[in-house]
ZAMARGU-4260 file (C-alpha; in steps of 0.2 Angstrom, whole numbers, plus 5000, padded with zeros to 4 digits):
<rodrens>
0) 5325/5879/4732 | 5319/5896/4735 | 5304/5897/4725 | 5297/5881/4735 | 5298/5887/4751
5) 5289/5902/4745 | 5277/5892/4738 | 5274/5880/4753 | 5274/5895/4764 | 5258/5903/4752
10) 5251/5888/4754 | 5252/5889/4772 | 5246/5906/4773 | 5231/5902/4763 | 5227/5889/4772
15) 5226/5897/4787 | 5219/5912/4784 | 5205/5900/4778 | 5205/5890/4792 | 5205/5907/4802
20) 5190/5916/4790 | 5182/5897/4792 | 5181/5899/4814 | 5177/5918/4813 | 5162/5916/4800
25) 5157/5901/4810 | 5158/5913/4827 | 5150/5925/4821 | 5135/5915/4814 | 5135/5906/4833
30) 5133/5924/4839 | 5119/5929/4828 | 5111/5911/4834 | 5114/5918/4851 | 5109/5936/4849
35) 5093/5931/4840 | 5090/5918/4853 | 5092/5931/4865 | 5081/5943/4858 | 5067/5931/4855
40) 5071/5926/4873 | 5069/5945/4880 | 5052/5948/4870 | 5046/5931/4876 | 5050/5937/4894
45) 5043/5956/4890 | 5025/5945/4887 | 5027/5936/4901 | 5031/5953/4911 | 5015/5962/4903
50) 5005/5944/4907 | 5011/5947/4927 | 5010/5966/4927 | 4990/5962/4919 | 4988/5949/4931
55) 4991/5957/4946 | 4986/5977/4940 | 5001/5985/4942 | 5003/6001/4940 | 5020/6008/4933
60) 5014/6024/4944 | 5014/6014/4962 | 5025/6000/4956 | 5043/6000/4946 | 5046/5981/4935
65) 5059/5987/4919 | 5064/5973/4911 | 5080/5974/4900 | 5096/5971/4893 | 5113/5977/4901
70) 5129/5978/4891 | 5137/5961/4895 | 5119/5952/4887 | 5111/5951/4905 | 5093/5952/4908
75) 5092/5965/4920 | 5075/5964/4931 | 5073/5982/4940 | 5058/5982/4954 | 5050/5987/4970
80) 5036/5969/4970 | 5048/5954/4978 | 5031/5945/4971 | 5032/5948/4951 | 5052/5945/4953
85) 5050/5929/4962 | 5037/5925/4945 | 5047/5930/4933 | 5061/5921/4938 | 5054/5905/4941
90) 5047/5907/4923 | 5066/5911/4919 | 5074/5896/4928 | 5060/5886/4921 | 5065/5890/4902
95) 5083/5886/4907 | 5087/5901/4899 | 5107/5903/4894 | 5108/5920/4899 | 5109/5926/4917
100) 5095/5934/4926 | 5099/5949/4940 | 5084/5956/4950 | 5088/5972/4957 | 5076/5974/4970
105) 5072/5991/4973 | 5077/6002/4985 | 5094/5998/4979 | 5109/5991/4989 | 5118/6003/4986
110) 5107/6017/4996 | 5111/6017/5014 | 5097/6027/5020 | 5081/6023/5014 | 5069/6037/5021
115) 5071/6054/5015 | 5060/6071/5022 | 5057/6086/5008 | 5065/6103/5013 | 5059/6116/5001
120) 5042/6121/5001 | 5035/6112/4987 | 5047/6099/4979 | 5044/6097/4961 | 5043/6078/4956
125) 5048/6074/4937 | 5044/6056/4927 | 5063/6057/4921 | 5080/6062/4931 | 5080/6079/4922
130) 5074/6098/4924 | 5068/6099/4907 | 5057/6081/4912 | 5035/6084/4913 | 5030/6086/4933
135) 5021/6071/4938 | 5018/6075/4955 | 5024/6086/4972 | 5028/6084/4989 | 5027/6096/5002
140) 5040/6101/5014 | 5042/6089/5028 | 5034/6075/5019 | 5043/6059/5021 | 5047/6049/5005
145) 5054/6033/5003 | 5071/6034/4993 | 5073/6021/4980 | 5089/6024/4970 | 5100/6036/4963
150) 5105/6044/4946 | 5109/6059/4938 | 5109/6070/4953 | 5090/6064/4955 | 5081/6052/4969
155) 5069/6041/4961 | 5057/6041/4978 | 5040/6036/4982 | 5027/6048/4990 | 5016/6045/5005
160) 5001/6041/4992 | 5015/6027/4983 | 5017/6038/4969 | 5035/6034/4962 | 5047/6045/4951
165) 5062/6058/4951 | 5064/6071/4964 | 5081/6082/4963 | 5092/6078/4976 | 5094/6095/4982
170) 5075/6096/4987 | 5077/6078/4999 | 5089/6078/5014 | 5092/6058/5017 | 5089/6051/5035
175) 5088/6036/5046 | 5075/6028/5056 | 5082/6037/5072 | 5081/6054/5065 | 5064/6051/5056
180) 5059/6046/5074 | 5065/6063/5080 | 5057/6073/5067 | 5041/6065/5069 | 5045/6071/5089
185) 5036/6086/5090 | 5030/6094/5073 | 5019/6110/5065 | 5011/6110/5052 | 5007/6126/5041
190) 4987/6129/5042 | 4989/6146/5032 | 4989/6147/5013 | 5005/6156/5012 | 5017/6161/5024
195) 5038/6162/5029 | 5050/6158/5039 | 5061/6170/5045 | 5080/6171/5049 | 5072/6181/5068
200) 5057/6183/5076 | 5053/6199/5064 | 5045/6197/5048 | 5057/6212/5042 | 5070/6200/5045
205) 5078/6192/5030 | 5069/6175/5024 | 5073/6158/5027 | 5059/6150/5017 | 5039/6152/5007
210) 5027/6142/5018 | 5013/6133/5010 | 4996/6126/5016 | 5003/6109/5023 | 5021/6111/5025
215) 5029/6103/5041 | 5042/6108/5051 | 5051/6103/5066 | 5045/6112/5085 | 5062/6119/5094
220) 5053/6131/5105 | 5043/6146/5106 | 5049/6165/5104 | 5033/6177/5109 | 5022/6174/5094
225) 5034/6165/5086 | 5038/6147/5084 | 5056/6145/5082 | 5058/6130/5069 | 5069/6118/5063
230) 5071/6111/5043 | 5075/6092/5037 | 5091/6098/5032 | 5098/6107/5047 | 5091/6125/5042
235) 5081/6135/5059 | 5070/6150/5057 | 5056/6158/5065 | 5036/6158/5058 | 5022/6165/5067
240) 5011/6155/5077 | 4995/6161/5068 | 5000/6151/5055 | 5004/6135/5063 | 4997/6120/5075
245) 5003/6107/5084 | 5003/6093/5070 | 4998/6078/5081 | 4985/6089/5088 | 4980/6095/5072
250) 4980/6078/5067 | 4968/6073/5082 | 4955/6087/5079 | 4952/6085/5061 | 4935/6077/5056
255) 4932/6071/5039 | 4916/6081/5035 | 4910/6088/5019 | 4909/6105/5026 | 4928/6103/5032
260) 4932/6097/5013 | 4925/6110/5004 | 4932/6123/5015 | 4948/6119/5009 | 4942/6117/4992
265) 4937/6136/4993 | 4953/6140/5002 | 4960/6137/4983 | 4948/6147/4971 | 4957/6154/4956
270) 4973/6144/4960 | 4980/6141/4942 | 4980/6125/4935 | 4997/6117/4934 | 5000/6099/4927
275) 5007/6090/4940 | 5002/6101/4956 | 4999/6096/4971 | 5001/6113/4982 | 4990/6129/4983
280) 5004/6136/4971 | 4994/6126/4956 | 4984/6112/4958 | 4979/6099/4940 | 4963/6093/4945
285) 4969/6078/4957 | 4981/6086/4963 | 4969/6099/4968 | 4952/6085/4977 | 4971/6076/4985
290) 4975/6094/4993 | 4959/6096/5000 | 4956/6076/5008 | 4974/6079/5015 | 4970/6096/5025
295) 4957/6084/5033 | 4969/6072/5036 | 4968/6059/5024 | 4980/6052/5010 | 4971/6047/4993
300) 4976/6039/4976 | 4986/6055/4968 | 4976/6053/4950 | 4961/6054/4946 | 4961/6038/4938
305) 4967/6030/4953 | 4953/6040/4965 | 4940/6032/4954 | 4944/6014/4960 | 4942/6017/4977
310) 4929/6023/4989 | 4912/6019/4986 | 4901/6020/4969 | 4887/6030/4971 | 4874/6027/4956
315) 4871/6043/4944 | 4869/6035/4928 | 4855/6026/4918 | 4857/6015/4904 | 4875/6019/4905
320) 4870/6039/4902 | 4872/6050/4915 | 4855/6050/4922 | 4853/6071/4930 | 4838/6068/4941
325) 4848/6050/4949 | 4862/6061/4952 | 4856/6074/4961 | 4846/6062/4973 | 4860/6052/4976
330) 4876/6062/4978 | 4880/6071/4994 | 4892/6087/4995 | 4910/6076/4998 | 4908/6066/4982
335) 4919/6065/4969 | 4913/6068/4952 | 4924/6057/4936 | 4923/6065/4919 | 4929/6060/4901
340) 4934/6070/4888 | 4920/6075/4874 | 4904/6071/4872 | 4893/6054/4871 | 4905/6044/4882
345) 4901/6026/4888 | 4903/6022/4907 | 4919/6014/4902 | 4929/6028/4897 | 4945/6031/4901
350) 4944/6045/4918 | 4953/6062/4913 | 4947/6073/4926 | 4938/6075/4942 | 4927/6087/4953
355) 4923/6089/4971 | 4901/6089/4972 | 4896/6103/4982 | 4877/6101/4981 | 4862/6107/4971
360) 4872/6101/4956 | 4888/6113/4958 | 4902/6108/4957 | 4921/6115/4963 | 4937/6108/4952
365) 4954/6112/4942 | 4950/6116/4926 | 4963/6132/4918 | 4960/6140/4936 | 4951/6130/4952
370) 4931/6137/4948 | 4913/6133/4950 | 4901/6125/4939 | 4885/6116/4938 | 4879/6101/4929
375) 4861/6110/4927 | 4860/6115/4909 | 4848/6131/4915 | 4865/6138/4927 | 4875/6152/4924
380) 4890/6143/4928 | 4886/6126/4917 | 4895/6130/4901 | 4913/6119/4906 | 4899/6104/4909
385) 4897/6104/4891 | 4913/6100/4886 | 4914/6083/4898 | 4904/6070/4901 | 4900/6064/4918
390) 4905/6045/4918 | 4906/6040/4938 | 4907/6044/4956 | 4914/6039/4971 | 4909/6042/4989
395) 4924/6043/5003 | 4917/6053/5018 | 4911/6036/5029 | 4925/6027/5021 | 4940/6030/5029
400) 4951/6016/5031 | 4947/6008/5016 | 4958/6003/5003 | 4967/6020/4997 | 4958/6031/5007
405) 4968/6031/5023 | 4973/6041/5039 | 4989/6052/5041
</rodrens>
């Protein structure tokens, strides 16, 4: 009797652990249906992100659209342009897709404050939440960015000229619109190349701060031939007038010339070039033609691929070849000169550096250290010319206003 319950029970056992490798085979090939469903379903969506992105010539500088996977299987839509979101997800609902689609609409819910000033002299921007991340870009102090989210002890923010990625959060105080409102009250800006801020009206006195050409700070009052100042994050000190002006009257004053440009430009010879730089402590070669429109009161595209689409195209080649004798009838001291690497490059090639035209075919850019040279082949200073060649330029004195070439 024994032995055949031990052998129904066998019998049993087999059965289900047949029935139980039957269901857990069968789940798992339901699962690799569903995870290679979904895959095909996130490179089908990926295409249709790119198509969007092509479409509407988005730049992944200017705009964020990440499309991915979060760990429950969702599709996770991350950007700042309600318009490819609302595409994208009609396209979604259209495929009835079984996953779930999130849009997380930048900035994210859960910043409160959405405004931000920069309170160091010159705040390093990186393209990833990390120290050891390349510089993409800088702002100066005072500058008021736009925060966007938070990670890793990093913002990712946008700059005044809509240039987005990662500023540490020790470099940004976070505001609302009210205290925006009371920064923007009464403001310097710093009209010296470099300077301090001290801790009394004594430059013995110990120092708050650097100063750099185009920093802003906040008016409290005067002090003899001090300012007395005020930081975005709660820090006062005391500069020296001489350095300063009234920001709004500065603001006022300033008249986009050619003359006031290069002056500026000029301001910055040997500067070292610095990848990334924006500030007199290094400019890369945008950085550098962005410093100099700013201290005339303008904000333009940040690279030099960008300043090429806008302002207007003044004619220097011929046949698609740069065409010396056009050139130097045509441009005007102002102009933006657009070069690519190497030799024997068509009119279409990719932009990797620019120049600021100062007349008689000279020249003033960021190129190992901010220099002059000439495109004349019988000049002294033409040798750099050599390695570059001269693909386009742009005119944006008498274009203010237009399309990425705006006022403060």
């Amino acid at each position: 009797m024994f032995h055949l319950i031990l052998v129904v029970y066998n019998s049993f056992l087999n059965a289900m652990r047949s029935i139980g490798l039957f269901f857990f085979f069968s789940l798992l090939f339901v699962h690799c249906l569903r995870a290679k469903s979904d895959s095909t379903l996130l490179k089908k969506m990926e295409f249709v992100l790119d198509s969007l992105k092509e479409r509407r010539s988005l730049d992944r500088r200017t705009t964020v659209f990440n499309l991915r996977e979060d760990t429950l299987g969702n599709l996770v839509l991350e950007t700042t342009d309600k318009t490819i979101a609302m595409d994208l997800y009609h396209y979604y609902d259209k495929k009835e897709a079984y996953l779930p689609l999130k849009i997380n609409l930048l900035p994210d819910t859960s910043i409160k404050d959405t405004l931000g000033l920069v309170n160091v002299s010159v705040g390093n921007i990186r393209s990833l939440p990390k120290n050891t991340a390349e510089m993409a870009t800088q702002a100066l102090l005072g500058w008021e960015l736009d925060i966007l989210k938070k990670r890793d002890g990093y913002y990712l923010v946008r700059t005044p000229d809509k240039y987005i990625s990662w500023l540490d959060v020790s470099a940004v105080s976070i505001k609302n619109a009210m205290e925006i409102k009371q920064w923007n009250s009464k403001r310097l800006i710093c009209v010296a190349d470099y300077d301090h801020v001290y801790s009394a009206p004594d430059d013995e006195a110990l120092r708050v701060s650097d100063l750099v050409m185009g920093n802003i700070l906040h008016y409290v009052e005067e002090d003899g031939s001090y300012y007395r100042v005020g930081f975005p994050d709660g820090r006062t000190g005391y500069v020296k007038k001489q350095s300063m002006l009234d920001y709004d009257e500065w603001k006022q004053a300033g008249e986009v010339t050619a003359e006031n440009i290069l002056q500026v430009a000029k301001r910055m010879m040997g500067v070292p070039y610095l990848w990334g730089g924006t500030s007199i402590k290094g400019v890369d070669c945008s950085g550098f033609t962005k410093i100099a429109y700013f201290m005339n009161g303008l904000v333009i595209p940040r690279d030099a691929s960008q300043q090429v689409m806008v302002g207007n195209e003044v004619a220097i080649l011929s046949g698609g070849k740069l065409d010396t004798a056009m050139a130097l009838k045509n441009l005007r001291a102002g102009d933006l000169l657009f070069f690519a690497s190497g030799k024997d490059r068509n009119a279409d090639a990719r932009i990797t550096h620019v120049a600021l035209y100062m007349g008689d075919g000279e020249f003033i850019h960021a190129a190992g250290k901010v220099r002059i040279n000439s495109m004349l082949n019988n000049a002294e200073n033409y040798d750099d010319f050599q390695t570059r060649t001269l693909v386009a330029a742009r005119r944006y004195i008498g274009y203010v206003g237009t399309e990425g070439i705006q006022k403060l």
